[in-house]
VEXDREN-2710 file (C-alpha; in Angstrom, 1 decimal):
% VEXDREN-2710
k/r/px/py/pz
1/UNK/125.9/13.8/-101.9
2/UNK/128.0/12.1/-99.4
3/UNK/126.6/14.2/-96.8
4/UNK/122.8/14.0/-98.1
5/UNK/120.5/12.2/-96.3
6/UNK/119.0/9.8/-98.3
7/UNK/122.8/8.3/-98.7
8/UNK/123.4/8.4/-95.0
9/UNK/120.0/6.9/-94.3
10/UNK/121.4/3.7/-96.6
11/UNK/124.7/4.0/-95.2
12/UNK/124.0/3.5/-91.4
13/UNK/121.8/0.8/-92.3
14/UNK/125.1/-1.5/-94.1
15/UNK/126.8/-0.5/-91.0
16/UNK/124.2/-2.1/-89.1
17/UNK/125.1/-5.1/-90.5
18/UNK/128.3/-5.2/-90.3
19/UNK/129.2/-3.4/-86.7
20/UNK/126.4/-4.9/-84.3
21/UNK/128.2/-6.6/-81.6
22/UNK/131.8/-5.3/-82.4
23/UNK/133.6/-4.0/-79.5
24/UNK/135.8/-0.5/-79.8
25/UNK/139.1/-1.1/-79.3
26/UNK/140.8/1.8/-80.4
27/UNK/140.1/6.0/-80.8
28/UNK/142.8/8.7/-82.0
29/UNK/143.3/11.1/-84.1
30/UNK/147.0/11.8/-86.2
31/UNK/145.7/15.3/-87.1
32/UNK/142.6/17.7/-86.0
33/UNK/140.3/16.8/-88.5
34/UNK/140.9/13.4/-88.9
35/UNK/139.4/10.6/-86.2
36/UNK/139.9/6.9/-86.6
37/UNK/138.2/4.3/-85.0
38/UNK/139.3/0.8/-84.9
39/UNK/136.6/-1.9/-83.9
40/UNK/137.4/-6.2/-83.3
41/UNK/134.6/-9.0/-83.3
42/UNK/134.4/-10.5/-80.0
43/UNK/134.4/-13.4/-81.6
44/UNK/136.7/-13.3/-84.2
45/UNK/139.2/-11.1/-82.7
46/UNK/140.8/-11.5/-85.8
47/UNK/138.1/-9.1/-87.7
48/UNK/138.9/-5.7/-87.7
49/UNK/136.4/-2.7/-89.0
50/UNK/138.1/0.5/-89.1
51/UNK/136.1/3.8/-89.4
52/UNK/137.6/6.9/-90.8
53/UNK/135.9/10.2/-90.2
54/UNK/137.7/13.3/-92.6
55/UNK/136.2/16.4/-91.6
56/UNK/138.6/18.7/-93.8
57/UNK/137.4/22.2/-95.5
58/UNK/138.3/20.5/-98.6
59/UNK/136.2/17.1/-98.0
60/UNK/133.8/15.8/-95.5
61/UNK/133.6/12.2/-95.4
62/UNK/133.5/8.7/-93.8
63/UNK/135.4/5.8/-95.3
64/UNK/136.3/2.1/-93.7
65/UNK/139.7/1.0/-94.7
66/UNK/140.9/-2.6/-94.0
67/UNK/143.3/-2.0/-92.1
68/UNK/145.1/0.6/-90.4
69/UNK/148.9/1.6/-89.2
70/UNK/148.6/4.0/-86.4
71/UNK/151.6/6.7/-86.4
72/UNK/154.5/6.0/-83.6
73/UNK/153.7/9.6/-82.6
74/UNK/151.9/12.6/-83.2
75/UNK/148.9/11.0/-82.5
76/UNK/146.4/11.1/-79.5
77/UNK/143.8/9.2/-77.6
78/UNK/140.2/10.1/-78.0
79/UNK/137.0/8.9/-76.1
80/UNK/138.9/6.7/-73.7
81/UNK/135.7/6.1/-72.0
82/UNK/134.1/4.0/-74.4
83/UNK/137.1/1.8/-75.3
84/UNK/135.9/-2.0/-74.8
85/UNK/132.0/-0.7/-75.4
86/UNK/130.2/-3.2/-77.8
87/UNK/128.2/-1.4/-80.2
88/UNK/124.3/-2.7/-79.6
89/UNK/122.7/-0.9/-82.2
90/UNK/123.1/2.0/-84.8
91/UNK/120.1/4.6/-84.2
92/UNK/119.1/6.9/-87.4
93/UNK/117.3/9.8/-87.3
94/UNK/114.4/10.9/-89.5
95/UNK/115.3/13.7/-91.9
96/UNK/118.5/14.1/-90.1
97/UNK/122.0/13.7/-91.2
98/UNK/123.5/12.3/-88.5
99/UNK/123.3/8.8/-86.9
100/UNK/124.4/6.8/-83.7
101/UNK/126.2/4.2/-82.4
102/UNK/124.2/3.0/-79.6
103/UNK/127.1/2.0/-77.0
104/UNK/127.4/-0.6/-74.2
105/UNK/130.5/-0.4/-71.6
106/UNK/132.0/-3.4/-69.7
107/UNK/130.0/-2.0/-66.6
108/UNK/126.4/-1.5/-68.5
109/UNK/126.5/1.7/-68.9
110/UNK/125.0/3.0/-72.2
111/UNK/126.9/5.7/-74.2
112/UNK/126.1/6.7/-77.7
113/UNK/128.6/8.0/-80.4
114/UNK/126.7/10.3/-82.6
115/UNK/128.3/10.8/-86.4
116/UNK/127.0/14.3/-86.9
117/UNK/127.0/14.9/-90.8
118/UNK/126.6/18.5/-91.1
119/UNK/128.7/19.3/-94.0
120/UNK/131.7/21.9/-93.1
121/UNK/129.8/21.5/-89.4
122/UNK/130.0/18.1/-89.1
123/UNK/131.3/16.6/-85.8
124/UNK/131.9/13.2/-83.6
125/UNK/130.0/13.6/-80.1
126/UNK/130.1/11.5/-77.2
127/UNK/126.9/10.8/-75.1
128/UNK/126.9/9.5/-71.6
129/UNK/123.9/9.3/-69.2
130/UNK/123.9/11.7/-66.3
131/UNK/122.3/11.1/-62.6
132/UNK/118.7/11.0/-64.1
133/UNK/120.0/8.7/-66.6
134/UNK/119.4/11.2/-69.4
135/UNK/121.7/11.2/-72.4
136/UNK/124.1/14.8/-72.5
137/UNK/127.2/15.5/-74.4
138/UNK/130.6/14.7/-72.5
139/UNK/133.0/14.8/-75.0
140/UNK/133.3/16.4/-79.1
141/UNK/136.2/15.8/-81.4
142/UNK/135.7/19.4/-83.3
143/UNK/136.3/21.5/-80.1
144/UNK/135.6/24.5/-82.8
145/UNK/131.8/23.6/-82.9
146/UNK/130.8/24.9/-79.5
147/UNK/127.5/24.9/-80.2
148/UNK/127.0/21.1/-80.1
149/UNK/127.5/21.0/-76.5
150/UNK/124.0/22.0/-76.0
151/UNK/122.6/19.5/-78.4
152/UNK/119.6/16.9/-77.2
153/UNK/120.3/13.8/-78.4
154/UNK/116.4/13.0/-78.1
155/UNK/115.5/15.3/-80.1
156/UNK/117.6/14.9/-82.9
157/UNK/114.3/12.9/-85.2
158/UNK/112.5/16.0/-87.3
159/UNK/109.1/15.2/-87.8
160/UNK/108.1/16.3/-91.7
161/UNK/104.8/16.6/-92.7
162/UNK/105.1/15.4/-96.5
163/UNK/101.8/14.7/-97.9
164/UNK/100.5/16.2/-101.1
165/UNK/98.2/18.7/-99.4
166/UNK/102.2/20.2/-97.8
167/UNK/103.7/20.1/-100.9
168/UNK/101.0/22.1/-102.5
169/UNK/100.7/24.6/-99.7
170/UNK/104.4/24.5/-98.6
171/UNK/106.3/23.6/-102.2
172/UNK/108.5/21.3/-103.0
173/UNK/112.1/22.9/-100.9
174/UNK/110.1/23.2/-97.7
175/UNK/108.3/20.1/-97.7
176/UNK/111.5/18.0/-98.6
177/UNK/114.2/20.0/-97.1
178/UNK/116.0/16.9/-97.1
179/UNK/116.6/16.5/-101.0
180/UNK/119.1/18.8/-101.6
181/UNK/120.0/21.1/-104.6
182/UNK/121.0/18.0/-106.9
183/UNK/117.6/16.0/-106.3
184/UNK/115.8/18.9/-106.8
185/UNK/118.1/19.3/-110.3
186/UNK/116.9/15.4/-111.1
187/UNK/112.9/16.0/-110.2
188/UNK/112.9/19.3/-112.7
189/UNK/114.7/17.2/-115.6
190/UNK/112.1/14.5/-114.8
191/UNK/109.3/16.7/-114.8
192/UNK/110.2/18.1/-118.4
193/UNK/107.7/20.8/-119.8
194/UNK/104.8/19.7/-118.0
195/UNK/105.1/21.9/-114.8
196/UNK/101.9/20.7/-113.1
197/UNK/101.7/20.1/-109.6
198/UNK/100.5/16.3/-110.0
199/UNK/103.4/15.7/-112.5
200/UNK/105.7/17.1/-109.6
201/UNK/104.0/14.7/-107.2
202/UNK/104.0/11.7/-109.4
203/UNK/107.9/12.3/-109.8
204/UNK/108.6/13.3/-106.0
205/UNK/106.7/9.6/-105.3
206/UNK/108.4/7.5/-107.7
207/UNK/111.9/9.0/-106.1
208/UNK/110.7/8.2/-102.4
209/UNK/109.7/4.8/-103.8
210/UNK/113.0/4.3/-104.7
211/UNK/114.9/5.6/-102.2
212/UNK/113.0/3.7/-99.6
213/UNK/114.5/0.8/-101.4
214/UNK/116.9/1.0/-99.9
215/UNK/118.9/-2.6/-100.8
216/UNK/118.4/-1.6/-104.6
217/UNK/120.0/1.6/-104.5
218/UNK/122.6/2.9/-107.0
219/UNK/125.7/4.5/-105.5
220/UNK/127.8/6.2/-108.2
221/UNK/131.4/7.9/-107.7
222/UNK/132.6/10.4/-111.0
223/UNK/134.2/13.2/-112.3
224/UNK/132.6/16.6/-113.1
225/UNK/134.8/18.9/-115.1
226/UNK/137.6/18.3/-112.3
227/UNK/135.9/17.8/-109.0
228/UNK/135.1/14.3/-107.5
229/UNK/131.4/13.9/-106.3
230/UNK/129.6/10.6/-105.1
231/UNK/125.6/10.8/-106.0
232/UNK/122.5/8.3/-105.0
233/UNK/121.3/9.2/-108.4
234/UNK/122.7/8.4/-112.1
235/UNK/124.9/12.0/-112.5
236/UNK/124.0/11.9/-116.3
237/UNK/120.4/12.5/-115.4
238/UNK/121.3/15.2/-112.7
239/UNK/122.9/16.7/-115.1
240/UNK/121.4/16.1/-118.1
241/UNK/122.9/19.3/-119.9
242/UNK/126.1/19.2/-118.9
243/UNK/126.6/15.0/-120.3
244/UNK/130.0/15.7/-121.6
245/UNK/131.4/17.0/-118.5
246/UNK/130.8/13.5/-116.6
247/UNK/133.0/10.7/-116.1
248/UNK/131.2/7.6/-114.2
249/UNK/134.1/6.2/-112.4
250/UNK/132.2/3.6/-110.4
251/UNK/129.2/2.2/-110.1
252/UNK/128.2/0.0/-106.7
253/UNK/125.2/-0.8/-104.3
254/UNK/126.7/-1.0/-101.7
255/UNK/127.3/2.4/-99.5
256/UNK/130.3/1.3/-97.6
257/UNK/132.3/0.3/-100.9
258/UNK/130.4/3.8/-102.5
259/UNK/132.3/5.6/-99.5
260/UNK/135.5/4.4/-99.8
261/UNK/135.7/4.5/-104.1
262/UNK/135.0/8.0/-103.1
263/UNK/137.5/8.7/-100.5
264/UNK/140.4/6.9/-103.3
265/UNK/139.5/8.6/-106.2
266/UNK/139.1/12.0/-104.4
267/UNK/142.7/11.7/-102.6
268/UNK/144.1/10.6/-105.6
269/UNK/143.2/13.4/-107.3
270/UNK/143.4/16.0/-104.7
271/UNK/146.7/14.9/-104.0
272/UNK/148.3/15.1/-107.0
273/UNK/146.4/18.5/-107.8
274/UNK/148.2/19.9/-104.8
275/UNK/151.6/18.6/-105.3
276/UNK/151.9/19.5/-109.0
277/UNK/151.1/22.6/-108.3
278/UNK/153.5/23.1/-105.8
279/UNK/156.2/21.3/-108.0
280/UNK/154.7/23.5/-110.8
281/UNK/154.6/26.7/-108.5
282/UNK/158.6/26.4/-107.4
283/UNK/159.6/25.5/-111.1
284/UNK/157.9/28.2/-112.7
285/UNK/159.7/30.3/-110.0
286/UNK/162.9/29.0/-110.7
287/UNK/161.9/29.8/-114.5
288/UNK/161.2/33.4/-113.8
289/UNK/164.2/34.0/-111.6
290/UNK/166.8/31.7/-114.8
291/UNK/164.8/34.4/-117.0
292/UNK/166.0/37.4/-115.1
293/UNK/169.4/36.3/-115.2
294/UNK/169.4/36.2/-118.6
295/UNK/167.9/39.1/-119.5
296/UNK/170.2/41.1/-117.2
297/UNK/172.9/39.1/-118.0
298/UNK/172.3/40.4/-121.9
299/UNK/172.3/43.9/-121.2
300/UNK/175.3/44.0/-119.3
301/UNK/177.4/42.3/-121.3
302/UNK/175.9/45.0/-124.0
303/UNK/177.0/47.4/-121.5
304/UNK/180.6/46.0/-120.8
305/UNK/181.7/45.2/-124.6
306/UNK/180.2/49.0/-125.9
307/UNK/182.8/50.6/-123.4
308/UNK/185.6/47.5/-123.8
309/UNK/189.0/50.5/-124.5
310/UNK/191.1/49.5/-121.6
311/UNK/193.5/48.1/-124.2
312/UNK/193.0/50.7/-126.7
313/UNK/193.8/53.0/-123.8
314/UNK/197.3/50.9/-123.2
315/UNK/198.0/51.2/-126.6
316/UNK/197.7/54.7/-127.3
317/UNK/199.7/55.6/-124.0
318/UNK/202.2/53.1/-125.2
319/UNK/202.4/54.6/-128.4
320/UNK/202.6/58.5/-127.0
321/UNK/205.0/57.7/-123.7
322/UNK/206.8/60.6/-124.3
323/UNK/204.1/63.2/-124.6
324/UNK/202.8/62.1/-121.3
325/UNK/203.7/64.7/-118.2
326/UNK/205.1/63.2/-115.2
327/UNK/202.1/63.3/-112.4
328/UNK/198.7/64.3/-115.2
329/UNK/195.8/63.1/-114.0
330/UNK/194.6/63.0/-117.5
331/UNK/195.8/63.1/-121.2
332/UNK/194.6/64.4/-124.0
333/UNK/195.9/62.3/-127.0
334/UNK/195.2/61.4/-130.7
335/UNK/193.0/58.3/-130.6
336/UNK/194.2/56.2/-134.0
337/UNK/191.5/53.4/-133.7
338/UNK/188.7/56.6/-134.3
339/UNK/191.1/59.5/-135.8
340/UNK/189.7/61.6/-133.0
341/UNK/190.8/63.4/-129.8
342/UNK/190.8/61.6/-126.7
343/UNK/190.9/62.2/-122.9
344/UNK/192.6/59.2/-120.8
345/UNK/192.1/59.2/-117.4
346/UNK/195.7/58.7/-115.5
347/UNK/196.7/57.6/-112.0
348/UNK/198.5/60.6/-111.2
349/UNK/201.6/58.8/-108.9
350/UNK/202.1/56.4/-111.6
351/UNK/204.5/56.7/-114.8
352/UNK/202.9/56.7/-118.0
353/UNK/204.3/52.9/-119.0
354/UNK/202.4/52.2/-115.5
355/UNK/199.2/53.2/-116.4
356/UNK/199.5/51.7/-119.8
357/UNK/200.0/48.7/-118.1
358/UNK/197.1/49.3/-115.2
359/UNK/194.7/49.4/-118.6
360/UNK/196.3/46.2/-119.5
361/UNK/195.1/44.4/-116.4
362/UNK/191.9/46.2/-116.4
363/UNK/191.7/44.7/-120.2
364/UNK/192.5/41.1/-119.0
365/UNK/189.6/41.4/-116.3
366/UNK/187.3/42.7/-118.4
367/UNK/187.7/39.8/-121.0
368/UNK/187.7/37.2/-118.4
369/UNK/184.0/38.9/-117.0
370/UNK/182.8/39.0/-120.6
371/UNK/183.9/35.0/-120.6
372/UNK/182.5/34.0/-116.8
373/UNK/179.1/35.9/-118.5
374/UNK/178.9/34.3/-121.5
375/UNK/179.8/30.8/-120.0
376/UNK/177.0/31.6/-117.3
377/UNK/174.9/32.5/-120.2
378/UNK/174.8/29.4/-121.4
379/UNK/174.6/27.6/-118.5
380/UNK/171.5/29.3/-117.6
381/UNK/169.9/29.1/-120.9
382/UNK/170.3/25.1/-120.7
383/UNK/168.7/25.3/-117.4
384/UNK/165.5/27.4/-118.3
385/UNK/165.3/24.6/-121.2
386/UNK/165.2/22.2/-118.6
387/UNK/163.0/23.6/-116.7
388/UNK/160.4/24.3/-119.7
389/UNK/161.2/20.6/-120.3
390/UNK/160.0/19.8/-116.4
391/UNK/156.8/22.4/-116.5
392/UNK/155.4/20.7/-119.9
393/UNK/156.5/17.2/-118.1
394/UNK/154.7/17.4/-114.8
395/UNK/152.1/19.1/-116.1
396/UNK/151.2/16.3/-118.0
397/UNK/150.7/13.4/-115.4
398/UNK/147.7/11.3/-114.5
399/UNK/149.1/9.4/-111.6
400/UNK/150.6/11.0/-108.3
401/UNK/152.7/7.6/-108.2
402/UNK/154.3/8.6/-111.4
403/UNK/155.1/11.9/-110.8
404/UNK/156.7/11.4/-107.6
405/UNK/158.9/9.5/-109.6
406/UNK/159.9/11.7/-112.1
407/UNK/160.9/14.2/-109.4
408/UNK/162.6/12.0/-107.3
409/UNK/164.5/10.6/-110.7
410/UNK/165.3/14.2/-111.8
411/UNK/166.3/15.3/-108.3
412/UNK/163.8/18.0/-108.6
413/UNK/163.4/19.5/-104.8
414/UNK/160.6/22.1/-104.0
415/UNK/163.3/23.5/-101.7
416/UNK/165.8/23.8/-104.0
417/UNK/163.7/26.4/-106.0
418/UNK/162.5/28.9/-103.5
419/UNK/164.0/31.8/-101.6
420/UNK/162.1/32.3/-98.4
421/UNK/158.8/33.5/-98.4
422/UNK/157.9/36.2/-96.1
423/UNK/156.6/34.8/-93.7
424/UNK/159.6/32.2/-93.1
425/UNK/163.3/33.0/-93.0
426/UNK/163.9/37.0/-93.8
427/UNK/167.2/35.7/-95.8
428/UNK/167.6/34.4/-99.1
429/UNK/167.5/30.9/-99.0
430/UNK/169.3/28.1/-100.9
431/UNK/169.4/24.2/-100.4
432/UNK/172.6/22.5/-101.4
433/UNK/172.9/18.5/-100.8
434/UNK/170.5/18.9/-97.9
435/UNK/172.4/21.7/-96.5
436/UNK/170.7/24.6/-96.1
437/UNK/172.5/28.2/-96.8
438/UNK/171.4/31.4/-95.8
439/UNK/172.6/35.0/-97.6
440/UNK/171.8/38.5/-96.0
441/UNK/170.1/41.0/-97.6
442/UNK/171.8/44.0/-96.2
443/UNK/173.7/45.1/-93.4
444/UNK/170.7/45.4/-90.9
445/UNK/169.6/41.7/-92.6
446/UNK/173.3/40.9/-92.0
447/UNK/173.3/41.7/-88.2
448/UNK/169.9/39.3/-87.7
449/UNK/171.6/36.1/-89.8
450/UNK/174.7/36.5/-87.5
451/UNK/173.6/37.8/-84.1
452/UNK/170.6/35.8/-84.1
453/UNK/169.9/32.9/-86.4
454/UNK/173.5/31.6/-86.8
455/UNK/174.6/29.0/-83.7
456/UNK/178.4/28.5/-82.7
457/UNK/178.3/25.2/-85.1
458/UNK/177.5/27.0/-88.3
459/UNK/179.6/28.3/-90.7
460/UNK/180.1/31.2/-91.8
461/UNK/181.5/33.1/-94.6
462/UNK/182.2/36.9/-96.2
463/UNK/184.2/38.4/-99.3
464/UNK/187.4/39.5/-98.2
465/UNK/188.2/43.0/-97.8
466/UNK/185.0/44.2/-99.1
467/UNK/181.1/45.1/-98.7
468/UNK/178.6/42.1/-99.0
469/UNK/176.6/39.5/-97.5
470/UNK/177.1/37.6/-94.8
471/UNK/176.6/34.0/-95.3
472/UNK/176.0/30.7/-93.1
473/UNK/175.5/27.4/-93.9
474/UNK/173.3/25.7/-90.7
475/UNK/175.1/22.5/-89.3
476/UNK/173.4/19.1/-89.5
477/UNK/174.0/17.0/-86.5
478/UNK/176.7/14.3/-87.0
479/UNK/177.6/15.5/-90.5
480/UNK/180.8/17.1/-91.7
481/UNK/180.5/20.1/-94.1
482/UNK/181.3/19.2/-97.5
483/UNK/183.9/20.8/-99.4
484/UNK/181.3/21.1/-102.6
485/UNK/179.2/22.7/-99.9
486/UNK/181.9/25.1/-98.6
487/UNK/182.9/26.3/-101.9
488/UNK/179.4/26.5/-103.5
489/UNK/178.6/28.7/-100.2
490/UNK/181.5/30.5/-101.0
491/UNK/180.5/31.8/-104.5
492/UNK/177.1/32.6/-102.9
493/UNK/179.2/35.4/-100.7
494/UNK/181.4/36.1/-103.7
495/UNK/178.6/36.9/-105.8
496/UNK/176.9/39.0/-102.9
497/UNK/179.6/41.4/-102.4
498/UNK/181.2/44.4/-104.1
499/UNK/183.3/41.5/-106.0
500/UNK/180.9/39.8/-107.9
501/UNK/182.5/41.1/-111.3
502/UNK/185.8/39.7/-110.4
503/UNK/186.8/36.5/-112.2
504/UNK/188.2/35.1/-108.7
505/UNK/187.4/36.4/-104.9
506/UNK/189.1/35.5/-101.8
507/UNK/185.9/34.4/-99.4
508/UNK/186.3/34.2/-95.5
509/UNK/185.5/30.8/-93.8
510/UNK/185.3/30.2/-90.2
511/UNK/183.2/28.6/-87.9
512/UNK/180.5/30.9/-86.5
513/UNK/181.9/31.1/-82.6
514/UNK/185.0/33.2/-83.9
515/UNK/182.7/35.5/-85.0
516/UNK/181.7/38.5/-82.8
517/UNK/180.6/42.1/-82.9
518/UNK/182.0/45.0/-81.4
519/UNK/180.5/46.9/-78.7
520/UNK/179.2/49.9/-80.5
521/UNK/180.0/48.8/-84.2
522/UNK/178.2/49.7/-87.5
523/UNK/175.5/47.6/-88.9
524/UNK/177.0/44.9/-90.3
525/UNK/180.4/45.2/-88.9
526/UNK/182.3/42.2/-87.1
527/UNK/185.4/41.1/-85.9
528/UNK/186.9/37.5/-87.7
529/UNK/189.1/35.8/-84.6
530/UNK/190.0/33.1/-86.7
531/UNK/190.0/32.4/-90.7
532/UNK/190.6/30.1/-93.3
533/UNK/190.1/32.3/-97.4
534/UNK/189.5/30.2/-100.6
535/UNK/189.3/31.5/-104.0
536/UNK/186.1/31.2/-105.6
537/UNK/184.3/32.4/-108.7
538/UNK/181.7/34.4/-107.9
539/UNK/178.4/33.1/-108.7
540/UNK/174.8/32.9/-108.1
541/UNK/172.6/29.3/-108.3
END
């Protein structure tokens, strides 16, 4: 009901007495639907008044803080023309939500700043007299509402005839247009069973009565299910059914305090909604992606230990050396481990000793991939426990305060959760002690990172000798690339390339501007002029 008229009838009327006689000294705005204006007593020029307008989709409001510390930039002058004006007097218009302040500049010219409180069309439009000394709209802050151009300023009062005779011929909505869905919700509980047209009236006078009152007005702030709301009326007998959905959180009489309770409880809130669940969003991500791993992590190491007879391979053709041809390409041979035939694939230009001992190696690597999956296993089962941990955590907090504290403390970075979305970076993305690393997809992907987002600072790296990703890790003015950096990078392009089984890969590493591409050359395809390799172990986040 911040917007209702009946509160913004009470509200322009405390401003009244607090404003008359101030000067403007200050107009900006630090974002487009934001407008603050900073006012000083002549003579106190001490006192400050500060009036906030917030004409987001999510809320429509004015506030007055204390104080306020203007941004060093990103911020812009408004209304320059009535900066000095001293406001004379603060005009409100009948059944209308919108009021003004009634302006005088240093030269006597009279300006008005109308508040225009029109809900998701509300706006902040400057009046200035023309030749025939007629007020007409110079200047809006909402550039969207075109229409308010053409508004007369004059003719902003609606006359209402409200008498009985009008209610009974017109109803109750036409004749009070100006209640609103929640004071018609209060007149019905009022009225009870007894539907009668004079019970109606007797209510509709007694809440007239009371909100002509306007210095003994209730003005409460509180919580409905999860939305904020700010109501001229007593919420529990708005909504008398629904008594154990609300919360009063405040209670005042005075509208300015009423707007600003209003304006803390619903950015508090708001706030904290919005950043848990973007905390909540990139963790659960981070969950899902861990719980991939794992799963696919299972099945192949299902995969690799149900086909695990490299060494049973070396041991058979160790054991049958001299039934082996020179130059087979296969053997058939009595397998002792299942008393059955057995076919084993040879290398026909090696001896048969040679290919027992090929198995060998292939037996070595094969346990030390079963190892680097177990141990990454692990590793990734601790970290969706963590992250379960963090999800029950965060969801949990009351205060935004709080939980920017418990992500700071558990160095818990939205960043460091997401790949790029689609409409950002067409790489995967990773975040690494602030650096930021970016992985192609595929060779056309590849071509794009290198040819056109990498710079000659950046670094970049690829798997040795094989297919896979290209990788680069953006410079950061002033700041040497880490060697944790480097390396984690590293496994990054270890992992996304033809040598992500391996237990160790040689990775390329040079700076970008000895990287080029060859006139006519394949997707993908480049020429290294200069390289440093490390040995890395491939591996993903």
């Amino acid at each position: 009901m911040q917007n209702n008229y009946y509160f913004i009838r009470a509200l322009s009327l405390e401003l009244s007495k607090q404003i008359i006689g101030f000067e403007i000294a200050t107009i900006f705005s630090q974002n487009k639907d934001e407008l603050l204006i900073g006012l000083i007593d002549n003579d106190n020029p001490e006192t400050e008044f500060w009036i906030r307008s917030t004409f987001t989709p999510e809320l429509t409001t004015l506030s007055f803080p204390q104080t306020f510390a203007r941004a060093k930039r990103n911020s812009i002058d408004l209304f320059d023309e009535i900066i000095g004006a001293k406001v004379t007097s603060i005009r409100q218009f009948n059944n209308e939500r919108a009021f003004g302040l009634e302006l005088e500049t240093e030269d006597g010219e009279n300006n008005t700043l109308l508040f225009k409180l029109f809900g998701n069309r509300s706006n902040i439009i400057l009046f200035s007299p023309n030749k025939d000394s007629e007020l007409e709209v110079e200047a809006i802050f909402q550039h969207k509402l075109q229409a308010d151009w053409e508004i007369d300023y004059e003719n902003l009062d609606r006359s209402l005839d409200q008498e009985k005779e009008d209610f009974v011929e017109k109803g109750i909505k036409k004749t009070f247009p100006t209640f609103g869905k929640d004071v018609l919700r209060y007149i019905e509980n009022k009225v009870g069973e007894d539907k009668s047209e004079e019970n109606y009236w007797q209510e509709i006078e007694k809440l007239i009565t009371y909100f002509d009152d306007v210095d003994d007005l209730d003005f409460y702030v509180f919580l409905k299910k999860n939305d904020i709301k700010l109501f001229i009326l007593n919420p529990n007998e708005v909504f008398e059914a629904q008594k154990d959905e609300i919360q009063i959180l405040h209670k005042t009489k005075n509208a300015l305090e009423a707007c600003n309770l209003f304006y803390m409880e619903f950015s508090r809130r708001y706030y904290l909604h919005k950043e848990k669940n973007a905390a909540l969003k990139a963790i659960e991500k981070h969950h899902r992606q861990t719980q991939n791993y794992i799963d696919k992590t299972l099945k192949k190491i299902e995969k690799v230990e149900n086909t695990m007879r490299y060494e049973e391979f070396g041991h058979i053709l160790m054991a049958n050396l001299h039934a082996v041809e020179p130059r087979s390409k296969s053997v058939e041979l009595f397998d002792f481990y299942t008393n059955e035939q057995i076919t084993i694939p040879l290398k026909d230009h090696l001896s048969a000793q040679k290919n027992a001992e090929l198995f060998y190696r292939k037996a070595k690597n094969q346990k030390l991939e079963i190892d680097n999956l177990y141990q990454n296993l692990e590793k990734k089962e601790e970290q969706l426990k963590t992250l379960e941990n963090q999800i029950e955590e965060i969801e949990n907090f009351e205060s935004l305060k709080e939980m920017r504290k418990y992500l700071k403390t558990n160095k818990i970075k939205v960043s460091n959760f997401q790949e790029n979305e689609p409409d950002e970076l067409p790489f995967k993305v990773f975040e690494y002690q602030d650096f930021q690393i970016l992985v192609g997809k595929n060779s056309k992907n590849n071509d794009l990172l290198t040819q056109k987002f990498a710079y000659k600072e950046d670094l970049w790296l690829h798997a040795r000798g094989v297919a896979g990703s290209h990788v680069v890790i953006k410079y950061r003015a002033g700041k040497p690339f880490p060697k944790s950096v480097i390396e984690k990078a590293a496994s990054l392009a270890a992992y996304y390339s033809k040598r992500k089984t391996d237990s160790l890969c040689p990775v390329i590493v040079t700076p970008k501007k000895y990287v080029r591409k060859p006139k006519g050359a394949a997707l993908g395809a480049v020429v290294v002029e200069r390289e440093e390799v490390v040995m890395v172990e491939p591996k993903e986040f």
